[in-house]
C-alpha positions as CSV (number, residue, x, y, z in Angstrom):
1,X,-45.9,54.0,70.7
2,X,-48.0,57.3,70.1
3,X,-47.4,58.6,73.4
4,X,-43.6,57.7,73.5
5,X,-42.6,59.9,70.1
6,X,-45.3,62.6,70.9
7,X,-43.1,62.8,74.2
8,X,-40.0,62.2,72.9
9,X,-40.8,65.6,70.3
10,X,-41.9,67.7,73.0
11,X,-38.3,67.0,74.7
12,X,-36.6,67.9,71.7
13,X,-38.7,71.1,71.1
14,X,-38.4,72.1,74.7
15,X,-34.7,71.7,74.4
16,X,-34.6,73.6,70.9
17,X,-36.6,76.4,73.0
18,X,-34.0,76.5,75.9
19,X,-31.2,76.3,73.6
20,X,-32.4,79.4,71.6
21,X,-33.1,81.1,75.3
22,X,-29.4,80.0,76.4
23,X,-27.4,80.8,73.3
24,X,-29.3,83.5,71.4
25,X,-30.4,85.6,74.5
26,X,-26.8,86.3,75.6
27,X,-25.8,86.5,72.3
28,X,-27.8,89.0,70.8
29,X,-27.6,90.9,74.4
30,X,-23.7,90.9,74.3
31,X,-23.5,92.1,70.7
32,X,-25.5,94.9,71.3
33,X,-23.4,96.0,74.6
34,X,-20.3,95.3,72.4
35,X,-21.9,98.0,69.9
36,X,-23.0,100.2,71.9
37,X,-19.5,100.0,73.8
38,X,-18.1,100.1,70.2
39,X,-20.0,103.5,69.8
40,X,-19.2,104.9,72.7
41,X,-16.0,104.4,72.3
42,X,-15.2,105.7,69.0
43,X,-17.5,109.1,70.0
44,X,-15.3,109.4,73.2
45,X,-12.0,108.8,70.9
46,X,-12.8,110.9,67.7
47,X,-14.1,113.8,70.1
48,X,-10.3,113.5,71.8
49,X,-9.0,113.8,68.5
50,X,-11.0,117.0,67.5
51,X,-9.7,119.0,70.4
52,X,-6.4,118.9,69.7
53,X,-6.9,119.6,66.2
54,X,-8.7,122.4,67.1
55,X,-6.4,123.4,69.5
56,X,-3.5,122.9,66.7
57,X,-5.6,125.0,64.6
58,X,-6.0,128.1,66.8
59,X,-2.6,127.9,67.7
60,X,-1.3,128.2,64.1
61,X,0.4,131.7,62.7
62,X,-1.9,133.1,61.0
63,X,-1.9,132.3,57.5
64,X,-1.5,134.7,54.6
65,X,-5.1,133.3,52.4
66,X,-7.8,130.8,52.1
67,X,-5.7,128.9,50.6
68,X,-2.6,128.2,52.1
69,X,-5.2,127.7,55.3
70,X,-6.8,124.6,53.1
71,X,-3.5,123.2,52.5
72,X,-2.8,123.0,56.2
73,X,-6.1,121.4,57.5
74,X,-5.6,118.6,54.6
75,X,-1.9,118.2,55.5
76,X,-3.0,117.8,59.2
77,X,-6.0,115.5,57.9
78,X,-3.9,113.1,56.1
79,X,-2.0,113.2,59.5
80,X,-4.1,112.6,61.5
81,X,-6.1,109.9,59.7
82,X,-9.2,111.9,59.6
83,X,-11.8,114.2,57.7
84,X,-11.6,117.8,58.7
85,X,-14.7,120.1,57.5
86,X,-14.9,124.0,58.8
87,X,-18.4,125.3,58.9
88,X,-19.6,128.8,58.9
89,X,-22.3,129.4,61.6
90,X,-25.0,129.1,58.2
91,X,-24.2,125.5,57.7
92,X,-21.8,126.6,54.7
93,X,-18.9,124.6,54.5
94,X,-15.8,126.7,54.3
95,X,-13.1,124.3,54.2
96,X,-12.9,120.4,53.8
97,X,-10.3,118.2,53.3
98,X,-11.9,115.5,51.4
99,X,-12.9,118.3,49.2
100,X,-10.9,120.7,46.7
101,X,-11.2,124.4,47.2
102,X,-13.0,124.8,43.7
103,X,-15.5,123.0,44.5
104,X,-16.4,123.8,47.8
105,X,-19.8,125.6,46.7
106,X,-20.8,122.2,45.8
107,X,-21.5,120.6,49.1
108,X,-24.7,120.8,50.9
109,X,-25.8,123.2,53.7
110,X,-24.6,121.0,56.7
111,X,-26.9,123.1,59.2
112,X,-28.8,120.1,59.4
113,X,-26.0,117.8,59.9
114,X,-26.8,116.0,63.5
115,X,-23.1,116.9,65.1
116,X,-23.9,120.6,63.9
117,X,-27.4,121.1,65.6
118,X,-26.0,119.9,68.3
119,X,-22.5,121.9,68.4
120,X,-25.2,125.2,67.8
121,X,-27.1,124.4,70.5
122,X,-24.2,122.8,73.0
123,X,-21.2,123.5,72.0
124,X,-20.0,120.3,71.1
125,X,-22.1,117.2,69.5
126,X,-21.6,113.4,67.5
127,X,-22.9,110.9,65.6
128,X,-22.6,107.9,63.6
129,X,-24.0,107.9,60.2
130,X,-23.4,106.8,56.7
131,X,-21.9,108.9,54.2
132,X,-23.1,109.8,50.5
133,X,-19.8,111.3,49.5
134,X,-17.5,108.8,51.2
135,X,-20.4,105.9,50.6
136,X,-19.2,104.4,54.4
137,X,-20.2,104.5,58.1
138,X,-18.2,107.6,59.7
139,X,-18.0,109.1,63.3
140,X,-18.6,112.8,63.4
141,X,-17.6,115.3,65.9
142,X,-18.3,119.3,65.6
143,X,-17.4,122.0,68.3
144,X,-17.4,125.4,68.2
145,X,-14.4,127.3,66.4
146,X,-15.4,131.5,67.2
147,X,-11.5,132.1,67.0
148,X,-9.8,130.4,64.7
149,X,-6.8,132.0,62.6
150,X,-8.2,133.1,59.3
151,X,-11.9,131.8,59.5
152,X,-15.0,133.6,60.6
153,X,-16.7,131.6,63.4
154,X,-18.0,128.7,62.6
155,X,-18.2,124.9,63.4
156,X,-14.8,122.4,63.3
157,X,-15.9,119.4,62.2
158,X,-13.4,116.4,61.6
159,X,-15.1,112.5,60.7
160,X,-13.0,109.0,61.4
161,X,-14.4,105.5,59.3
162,X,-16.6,103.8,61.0
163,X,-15.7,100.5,59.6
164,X,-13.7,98.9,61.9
165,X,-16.2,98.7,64.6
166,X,-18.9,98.4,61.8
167,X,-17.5,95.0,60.4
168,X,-16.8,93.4,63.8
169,X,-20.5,93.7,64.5
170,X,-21.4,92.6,61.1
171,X,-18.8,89.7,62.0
172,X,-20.7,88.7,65.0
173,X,-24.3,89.2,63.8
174,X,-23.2,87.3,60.5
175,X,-21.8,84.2,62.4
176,X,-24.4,83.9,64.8
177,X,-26.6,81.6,62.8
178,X,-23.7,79.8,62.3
179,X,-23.0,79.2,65.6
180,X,-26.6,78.7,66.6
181,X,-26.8,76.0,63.5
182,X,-23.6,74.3,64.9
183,X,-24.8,74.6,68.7
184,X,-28.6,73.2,67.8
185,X,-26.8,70.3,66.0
186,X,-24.1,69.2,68.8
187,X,-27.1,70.1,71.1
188,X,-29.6,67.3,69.5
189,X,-27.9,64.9,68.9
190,X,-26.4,64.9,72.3
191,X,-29.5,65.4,73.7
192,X,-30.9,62.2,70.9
193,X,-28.2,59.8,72.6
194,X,-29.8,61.0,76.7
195,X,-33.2,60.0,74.9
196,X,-32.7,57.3,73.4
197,X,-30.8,55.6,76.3
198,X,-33.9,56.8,78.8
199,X,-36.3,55.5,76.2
200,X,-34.4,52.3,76.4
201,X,-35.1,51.9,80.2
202,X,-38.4,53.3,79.6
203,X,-39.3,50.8,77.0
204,X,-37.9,48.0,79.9
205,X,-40.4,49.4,82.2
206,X,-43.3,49.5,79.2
207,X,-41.8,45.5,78.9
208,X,-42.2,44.7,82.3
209,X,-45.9,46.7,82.6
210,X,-46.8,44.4,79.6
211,X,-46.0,41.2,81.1
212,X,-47.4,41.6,83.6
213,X,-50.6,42.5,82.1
214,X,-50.9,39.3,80.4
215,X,-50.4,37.7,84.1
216,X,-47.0,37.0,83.9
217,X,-45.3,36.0,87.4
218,X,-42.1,37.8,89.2
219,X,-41.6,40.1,86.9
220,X,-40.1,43.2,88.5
221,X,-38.2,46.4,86.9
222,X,-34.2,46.1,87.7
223,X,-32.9,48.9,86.7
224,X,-33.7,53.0,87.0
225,X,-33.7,55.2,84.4
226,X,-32.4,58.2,86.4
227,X,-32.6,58.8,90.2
228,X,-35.7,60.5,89.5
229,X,-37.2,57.4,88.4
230,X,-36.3,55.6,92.0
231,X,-39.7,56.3,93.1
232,X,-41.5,55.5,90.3
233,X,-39.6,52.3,89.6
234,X,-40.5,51.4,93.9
235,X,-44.2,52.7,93.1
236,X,-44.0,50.0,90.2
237,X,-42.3,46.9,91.8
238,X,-44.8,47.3,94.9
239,X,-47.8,47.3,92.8
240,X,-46.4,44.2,90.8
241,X,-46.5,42.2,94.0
242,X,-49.7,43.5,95.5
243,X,-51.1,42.6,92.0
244,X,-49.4,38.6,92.0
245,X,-50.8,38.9,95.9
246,X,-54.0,39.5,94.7
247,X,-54.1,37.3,91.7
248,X,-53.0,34.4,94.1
249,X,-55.8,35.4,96.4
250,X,-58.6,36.0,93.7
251,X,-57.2,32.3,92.2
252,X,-57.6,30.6,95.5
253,X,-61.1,31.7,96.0
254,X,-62.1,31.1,92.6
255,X,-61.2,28.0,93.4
256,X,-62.8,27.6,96.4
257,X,-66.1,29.1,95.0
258,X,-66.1,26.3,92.1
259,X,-65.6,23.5,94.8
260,X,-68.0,24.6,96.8
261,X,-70.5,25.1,93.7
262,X,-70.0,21.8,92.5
263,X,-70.2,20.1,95.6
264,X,-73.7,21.6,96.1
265,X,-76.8,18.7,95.0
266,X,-78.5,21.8,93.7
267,X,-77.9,23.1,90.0
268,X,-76.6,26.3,89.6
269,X,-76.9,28.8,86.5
270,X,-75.3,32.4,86.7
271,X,-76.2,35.3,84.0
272,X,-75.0,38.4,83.0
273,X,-77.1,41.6,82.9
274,X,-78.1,40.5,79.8
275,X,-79.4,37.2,80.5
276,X,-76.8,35.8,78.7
277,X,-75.2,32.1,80.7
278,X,-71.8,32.5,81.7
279,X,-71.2,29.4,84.1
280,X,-73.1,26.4,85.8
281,X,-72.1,23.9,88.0
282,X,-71.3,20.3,88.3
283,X,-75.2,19.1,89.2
284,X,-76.5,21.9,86.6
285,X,-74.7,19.5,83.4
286,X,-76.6,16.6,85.2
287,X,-79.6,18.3,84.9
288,X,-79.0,19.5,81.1
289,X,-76.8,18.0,79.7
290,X,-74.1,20.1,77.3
291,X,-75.8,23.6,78.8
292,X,-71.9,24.4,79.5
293,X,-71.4,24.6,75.4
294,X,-74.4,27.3,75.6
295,X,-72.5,29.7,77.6
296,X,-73.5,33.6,76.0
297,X,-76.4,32.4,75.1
298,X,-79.9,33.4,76.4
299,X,-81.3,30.0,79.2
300,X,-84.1,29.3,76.8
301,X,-82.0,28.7,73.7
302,X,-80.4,26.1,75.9
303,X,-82.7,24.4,77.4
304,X,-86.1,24.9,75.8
305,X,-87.9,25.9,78.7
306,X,-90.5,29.6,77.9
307,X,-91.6,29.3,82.0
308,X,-87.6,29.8,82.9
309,X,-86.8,32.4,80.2
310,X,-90.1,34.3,81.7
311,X,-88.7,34.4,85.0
312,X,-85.1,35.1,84.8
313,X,-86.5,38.2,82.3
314,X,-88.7,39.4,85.4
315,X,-85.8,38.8,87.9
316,X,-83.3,41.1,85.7
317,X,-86.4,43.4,84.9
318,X,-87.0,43.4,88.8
319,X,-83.1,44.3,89.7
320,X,-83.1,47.4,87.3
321,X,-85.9,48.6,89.0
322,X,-84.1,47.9,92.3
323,X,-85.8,45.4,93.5
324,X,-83.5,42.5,94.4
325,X,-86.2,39.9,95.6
326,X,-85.7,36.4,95.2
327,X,-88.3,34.9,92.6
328,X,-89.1,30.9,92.5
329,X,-91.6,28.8,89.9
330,X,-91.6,25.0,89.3
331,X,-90.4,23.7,86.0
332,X,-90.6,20.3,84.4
333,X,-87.6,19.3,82.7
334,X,-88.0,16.1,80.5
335,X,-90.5,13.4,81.9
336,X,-91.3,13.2,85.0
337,X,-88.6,15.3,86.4
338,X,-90.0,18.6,88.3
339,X,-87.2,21.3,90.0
340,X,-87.9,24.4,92.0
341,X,-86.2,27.6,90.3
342,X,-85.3,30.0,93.1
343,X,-83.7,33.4,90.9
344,X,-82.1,35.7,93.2
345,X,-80.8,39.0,91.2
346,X,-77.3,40.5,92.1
347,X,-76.7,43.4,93.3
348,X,-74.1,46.4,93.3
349,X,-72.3,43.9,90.2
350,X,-72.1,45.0,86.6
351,X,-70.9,42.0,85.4
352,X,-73.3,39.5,87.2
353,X,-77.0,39.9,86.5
354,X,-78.7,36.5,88.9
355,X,-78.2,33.2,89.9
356,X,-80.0,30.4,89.2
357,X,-80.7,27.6,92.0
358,X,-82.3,24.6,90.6
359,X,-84.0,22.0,93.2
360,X,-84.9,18.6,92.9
361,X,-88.1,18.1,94.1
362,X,-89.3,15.3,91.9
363,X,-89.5,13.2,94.9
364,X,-91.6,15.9,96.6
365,X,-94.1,15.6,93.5
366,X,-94.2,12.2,93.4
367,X,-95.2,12.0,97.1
368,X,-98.0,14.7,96.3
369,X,-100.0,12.8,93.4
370,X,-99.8,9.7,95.5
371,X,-101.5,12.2,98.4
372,X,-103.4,13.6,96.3
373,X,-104.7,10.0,94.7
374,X,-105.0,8.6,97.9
375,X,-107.5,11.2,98.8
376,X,-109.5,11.3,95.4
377,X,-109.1,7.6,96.1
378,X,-110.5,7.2,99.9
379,X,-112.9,10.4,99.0
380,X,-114.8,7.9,96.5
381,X,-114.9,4.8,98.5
382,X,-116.2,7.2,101.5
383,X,-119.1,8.6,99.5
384,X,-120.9,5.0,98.9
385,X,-121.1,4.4,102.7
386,X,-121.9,7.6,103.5
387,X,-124.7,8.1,101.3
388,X,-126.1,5.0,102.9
389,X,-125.8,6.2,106.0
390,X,-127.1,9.3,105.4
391,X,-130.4,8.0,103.6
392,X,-130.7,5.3,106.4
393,X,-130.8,8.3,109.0
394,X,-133.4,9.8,107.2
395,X,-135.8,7.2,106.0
396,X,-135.2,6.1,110.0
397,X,-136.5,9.7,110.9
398,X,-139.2,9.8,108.6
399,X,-140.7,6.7,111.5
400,X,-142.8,9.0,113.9
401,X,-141.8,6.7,116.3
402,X,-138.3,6.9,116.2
403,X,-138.2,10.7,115.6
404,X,-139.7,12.1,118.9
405,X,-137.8,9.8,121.3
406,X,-134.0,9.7,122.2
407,X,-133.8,7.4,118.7
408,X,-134.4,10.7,117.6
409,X,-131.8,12.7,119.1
410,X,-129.1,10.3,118.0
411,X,-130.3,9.7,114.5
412,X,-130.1,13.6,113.9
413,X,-126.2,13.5,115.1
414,X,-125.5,10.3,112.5
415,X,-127.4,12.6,109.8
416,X,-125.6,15.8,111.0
417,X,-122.4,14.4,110.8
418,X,-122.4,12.6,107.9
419,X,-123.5,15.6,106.2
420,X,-120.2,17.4,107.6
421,X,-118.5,14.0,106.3
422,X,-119.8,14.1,103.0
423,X,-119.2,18.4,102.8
424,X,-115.6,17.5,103.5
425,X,-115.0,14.7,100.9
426,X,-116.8,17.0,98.4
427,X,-113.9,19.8,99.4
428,X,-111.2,17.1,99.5
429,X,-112.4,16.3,95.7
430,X,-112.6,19.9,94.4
431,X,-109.2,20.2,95.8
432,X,-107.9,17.5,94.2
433,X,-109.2,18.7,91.1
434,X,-107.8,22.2,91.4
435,X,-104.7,21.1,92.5
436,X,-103.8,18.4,89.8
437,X,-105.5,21.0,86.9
438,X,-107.4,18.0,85.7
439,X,-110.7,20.1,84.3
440,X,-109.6,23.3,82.0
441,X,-110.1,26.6,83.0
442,X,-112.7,28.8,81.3
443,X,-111.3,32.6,82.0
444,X,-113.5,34.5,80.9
445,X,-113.9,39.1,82.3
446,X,-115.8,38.8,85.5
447,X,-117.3,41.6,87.2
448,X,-116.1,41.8,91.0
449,X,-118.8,43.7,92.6
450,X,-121.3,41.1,91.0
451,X,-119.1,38.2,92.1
452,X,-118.7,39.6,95.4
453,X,-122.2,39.7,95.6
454,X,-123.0,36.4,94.8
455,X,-120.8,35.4,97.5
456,X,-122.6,37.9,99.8
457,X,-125.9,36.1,99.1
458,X,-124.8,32.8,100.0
459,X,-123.4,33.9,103.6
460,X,-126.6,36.2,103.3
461,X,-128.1,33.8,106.1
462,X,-125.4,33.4,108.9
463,X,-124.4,37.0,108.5
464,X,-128.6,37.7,109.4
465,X,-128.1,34.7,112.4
466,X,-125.2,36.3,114.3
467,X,-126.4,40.0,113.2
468,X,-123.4,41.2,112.3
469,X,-122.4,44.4,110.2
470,X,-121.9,43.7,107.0
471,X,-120.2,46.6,104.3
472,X,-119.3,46.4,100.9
473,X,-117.6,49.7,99.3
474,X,-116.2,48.3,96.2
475,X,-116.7,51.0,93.6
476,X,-118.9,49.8,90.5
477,X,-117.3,51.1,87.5
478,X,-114.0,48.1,88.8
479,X,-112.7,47.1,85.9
480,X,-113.5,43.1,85.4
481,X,-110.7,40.7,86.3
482,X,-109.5,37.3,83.9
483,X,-111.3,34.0,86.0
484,X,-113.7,31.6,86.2
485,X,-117.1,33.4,87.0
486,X,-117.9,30.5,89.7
487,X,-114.5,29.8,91.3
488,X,-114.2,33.3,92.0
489,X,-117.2,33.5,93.7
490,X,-116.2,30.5,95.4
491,X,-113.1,32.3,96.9
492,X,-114.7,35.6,98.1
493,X,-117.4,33.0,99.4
494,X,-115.1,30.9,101.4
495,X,-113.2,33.9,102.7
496,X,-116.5,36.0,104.4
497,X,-117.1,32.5,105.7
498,X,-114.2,32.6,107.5
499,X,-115.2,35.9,108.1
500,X,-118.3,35.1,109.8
501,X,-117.2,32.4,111.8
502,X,-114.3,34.1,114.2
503,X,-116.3,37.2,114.1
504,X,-118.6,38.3,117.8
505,X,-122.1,37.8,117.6
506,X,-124.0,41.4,117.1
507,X,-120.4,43.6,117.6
508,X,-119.0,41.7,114.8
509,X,-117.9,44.1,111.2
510,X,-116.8,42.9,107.6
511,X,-116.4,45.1,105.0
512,X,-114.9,45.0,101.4
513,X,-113.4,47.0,99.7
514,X,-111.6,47.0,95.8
515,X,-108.7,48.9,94.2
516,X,-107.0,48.3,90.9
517,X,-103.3,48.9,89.0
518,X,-102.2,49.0,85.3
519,X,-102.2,44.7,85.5
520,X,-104.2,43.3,88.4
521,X,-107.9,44.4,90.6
522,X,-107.0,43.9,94.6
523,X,-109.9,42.8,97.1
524,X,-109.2,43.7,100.4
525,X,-112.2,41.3,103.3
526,X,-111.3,43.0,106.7
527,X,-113.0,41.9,109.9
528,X,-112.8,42.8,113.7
529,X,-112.5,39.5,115.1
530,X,-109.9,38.0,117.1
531,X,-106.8,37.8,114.3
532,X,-104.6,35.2,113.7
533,X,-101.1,34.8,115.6
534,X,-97.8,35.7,113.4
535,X,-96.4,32.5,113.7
536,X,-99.5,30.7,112.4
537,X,-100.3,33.0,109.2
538,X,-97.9,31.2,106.9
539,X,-99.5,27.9,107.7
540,X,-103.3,29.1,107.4
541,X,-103.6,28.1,103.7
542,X,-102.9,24.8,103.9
543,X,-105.0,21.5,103.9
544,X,-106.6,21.1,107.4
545,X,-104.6,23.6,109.2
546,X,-106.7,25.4,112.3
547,X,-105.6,28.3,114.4
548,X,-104.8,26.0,118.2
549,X,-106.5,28.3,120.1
550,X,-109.9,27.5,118.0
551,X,-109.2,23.7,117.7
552,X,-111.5,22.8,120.6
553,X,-114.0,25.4,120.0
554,X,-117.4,25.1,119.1
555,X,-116.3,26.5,115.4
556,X,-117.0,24.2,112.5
557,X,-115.2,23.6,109.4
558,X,-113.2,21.4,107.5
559,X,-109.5,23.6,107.3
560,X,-109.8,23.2,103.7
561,X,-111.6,26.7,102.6
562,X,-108.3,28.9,102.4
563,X,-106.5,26.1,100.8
564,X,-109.2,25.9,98.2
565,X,-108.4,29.7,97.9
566,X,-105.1,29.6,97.6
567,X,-105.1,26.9,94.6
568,X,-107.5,28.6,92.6
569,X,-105.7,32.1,92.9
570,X,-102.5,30.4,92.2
571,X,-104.2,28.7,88.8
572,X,-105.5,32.1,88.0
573,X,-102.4,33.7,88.1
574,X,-103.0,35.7,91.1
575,X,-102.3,36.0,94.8
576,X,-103.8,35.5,98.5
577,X,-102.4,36.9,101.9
578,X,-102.9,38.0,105.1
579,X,-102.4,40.8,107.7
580,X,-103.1,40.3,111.0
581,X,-103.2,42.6,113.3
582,X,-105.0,45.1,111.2
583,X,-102.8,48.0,111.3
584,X,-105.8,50.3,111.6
585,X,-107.5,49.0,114.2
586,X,-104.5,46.8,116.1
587,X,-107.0,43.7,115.7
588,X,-109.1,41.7,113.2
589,X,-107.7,40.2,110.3
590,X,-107.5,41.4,106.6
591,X,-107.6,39.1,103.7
592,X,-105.9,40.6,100.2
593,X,-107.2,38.7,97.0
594,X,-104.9,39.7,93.9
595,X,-106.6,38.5,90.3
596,X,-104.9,39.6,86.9
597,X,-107.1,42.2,84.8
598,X,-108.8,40.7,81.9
599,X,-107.4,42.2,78.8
């Protein structure tokens, strides 16, 4: 409404301005030309009119006194219409008809009369003044009068009134306001009517613009305000379709997208930027129940869950930074019910901030704590036997006659291998353990270099047996991580054992080196030996799992170090990977151990 009457003003004083251009302009320009002309005129007349009086006057007889002279020049003045004044080459005035002959002295010196300097100096001269003794506008004319009858030489002046010419300007300067007054009215409010009519249409299109903001359908703009408008108006009824095109197109995938997202098993949660919920799916209100009545509000007022309002903070926290990484964690939601979170933040959208994908994997769990019992289970009811076994074989070897013959030989591979036996169900157990969290944690600062020396004393041994290089360049002044003193030592342990193994006897190299951020210490165990293929290094930390190629060799080990690793890190809080080739050398292997700094 603002921008309609601030436009419809600026019409109207535009139109005043032009009006005042069109009618004033010519106006005041033709009055002037019409004065001027006026002037002109009357100086081109009244100097007609002196020449023949002067010519009247020379030809006179000459007269007998001053006088009768006077007498004749006001008889020939009332003729004639006119003021006829004789001056003597002084400026005293001699003669003058408006004037008696007594008091003649009393005039002023008309020297300085404009028509007289220039009658001196030219001969002849106007002007167009006002008069003191007549108290009126009056045309002058002088000339030169050396030989006139009865007079001395002098100047012949005669003056006309100036009023007629003098009240038709004042006629036309005095009516033009009048005029203008009248012309600005009849000019507004015709020009009120062509606005208001275009404002009508105007308002139509405004109508039509309005509609179909609020998403009204087939609305279109009939009518043109003026032919100007035609493009406009074509502009506006092509963008009204493109837009219902577009709306029917936006609709229909809408659609589409909320069939597709709640026929999908897998709960979906989107947020803004903010974190705030703005939509789920079907299999997300099976999952929590109502969490569609919590839309705007942050994921952990809804569903009570600290772990998922952690990482859907880090995922938005992650997406301004430009990271756009997909983050998962496991969650537990009511009893017994466990779901995989995968967060995946969007990018190039304001209005979107991640999605949420929620996976069942209860199922999955389930099946895992039965493995997982099954093995504490079978680890048990192995160690009884074994331990028999074992302390058979050795009382057995203890017999001198038994020991030196092949009795001997055989006995050693029972005892050898039921030691391997009982090292792996001791593994199996601890992993159990680790795995199901069933003993508390004690995290407590640990020094690395001392822990990484402790492992190094323990391998001390086989590293002397295959006389390998062995270097350790962690710095001492590391700043101490958050663990348990003897798990860590237990994964930098298991890791140079793994070392050790794959390494070549007396050209084999390990070294270790640490660096640390702002929130975690890094320990880097690299080694020269023969790497591990690409396809197998996302399969190397779990249970049991051996590189093929070393299946058959004469390497020991259970294939449950790394795994070991990997759950310990993971309780921890930090991270374990590998990179094989090392870029460095284009061979080896290098371990990187992640553990959070202690605070």
């Amino acid at each position: 409404m603002t921008s309609a009457s601030s436009l419809k003003v600026r019409l109207l004083l535009a139109f005043g301005a032009v009006l005042i251009l069109a009618v004033a302009g010519p106006g005041l320009y033709f009055g002037r030309m019409i004065t001027e002309e006026s002037r002109t005129e009357a100086a081109t007349s009244i100097t007609r009119e002196l020449h023949t009086i002067h010519w009247t006057l020379k030809h006179l007889n000459a007269p007998a006194s001053l006088p009768t002279l006077n007498s004749n020049i006001n008889d020939l003045a009332r003729a004639s219409g006119v003021r006829i004044t004789f001056i003597e080459s002084t400026g005293r005035v001699i003669l003058d008809s408006a004037t008696p002959l007594g008091s003649i002295d009393t005039l002023d010196n008309h020297a300085s009369r404009p028509e007289v300097s220039a009658a001196r100096r030219n001969g002849s001269g106007t002007s167009i003044r006002h008069s003191g003794t007549l108290n009126s506008s009056l045309v002058y004319a002088a000339v030169q009068a050396p030989a006139l009858p009865g007079l001395p030489p002098g100047i012949l002046r005669i003056a006309a009134p100036y009023a007629r010419t003098e009240a038709f300007a004042k006629r036309l300067y005095g009516n033009t306001p009048l005029v203008l007054g009248v012309t600005f009215c009849l000019g507004f409010i015709l020009f009120s009517l062509v606005l208001r009519n275009m404002n009508r249409s105007l308002q139509a299109i405004v109508t039509v613009a309005g509609e179909l903001g609020q998403g009204a359908q087939g609305k279109r703009i009939r009518v043109s305000p003026a032919r100007e408008f035609d493009p406009l108006v074509s502009a506006f009824n092509q963008m009204a379709k493109r837009i219902e095109h577009n709306i029917a197109t936006i609709t229909t995938q809408k659609k589409e997208s909320e069939a597709i997202l709640n026929g999908m098993r897998a709960g979906v949660m989107v947020v803004d930027g903010e974190g705030k919920i703005l939509r789920g799916n079907y299999a997300l209100e099976e999952i929590f129940p109502g969490i569609h009545a919590f839309a705007g509000k942050n994921p952990l007022e809804a569903v009570l869950i600290t772990k998922l309002q952690h990482i859907c903070e880090q995922a938005l926290h992650n997406r301004e930074r430009g990271d756009f990484s997909q983050i998962s964690t496991q969650i537990e939601v009511g009893s017994g019910r466990y779901f995989e979170v995968s967060v995946v933040p969007v990018q190039g959208e304001k209005t979107l901030g991640a999605i949420l994908v929620f996976h069942d994997i209860t199922e999955i769990k389930r099946v895992e704590k039965i493995r997982r019992d099954f093995v504490a289970n079978v680890s048990h009811e192995l160690r009884t036997p074994l331990t028999s076994i074992k302390g058979y074989s050795e009382t057995l070897l203890s017999m001198p006659a038994l020991r030196d013959g092949q009795e001997g030989s055989f006995l050693n591979i029972i005892l050898r291998n039921a030691n391997n036996m009982n090292k792996m169900l001791d593994e199996l157990l601890q992993l159990s353990r680790i795995e199901a969290r069933r003993e508390a944690i004690d995290l407590r600062p640990v020094d690395v270099p001392a822990s990484i020396y402790s492992a190094w004393k323990s391998c001390e041994h086989i590293i002397a047996e295959k006389n390998i290089s062995y270097e350790n360049l962690t710095p001492r002044d590391l700043s101490k991580i958050k663990a348990n003193s003897e798990q860590a030592v237990q994964v930098f342990r298991n890791i140079l054992e793994n070392a050790v193994k794959y390494v070549a006897e007396e050209t084999g190299t390990i070294s270790v080196r640490a660096e640390e951020d702002a929130e975690s210490v890094t320990v880097t165990v690299t080694d020269n030996g023969p790497g591990i293929p690409e396809e197998d290094q996302s399969r190397i930390f779990e249970r049991f799992y051996r590189v093929e190629k070393h299946r058959n060799s004469k390497i020991s080990g259970t294939g449950l170090g790394l795994a070991i690793c990997r759950h310990i890190l993971l309780n921890h809080g930090g991270t374990i990977s590998v990179v094989s080739p090392v870029p460095e050398t284009g061979t080896g292997s290098r371990f990187v151990i992640t553990f959070p700094k202690a605070e």
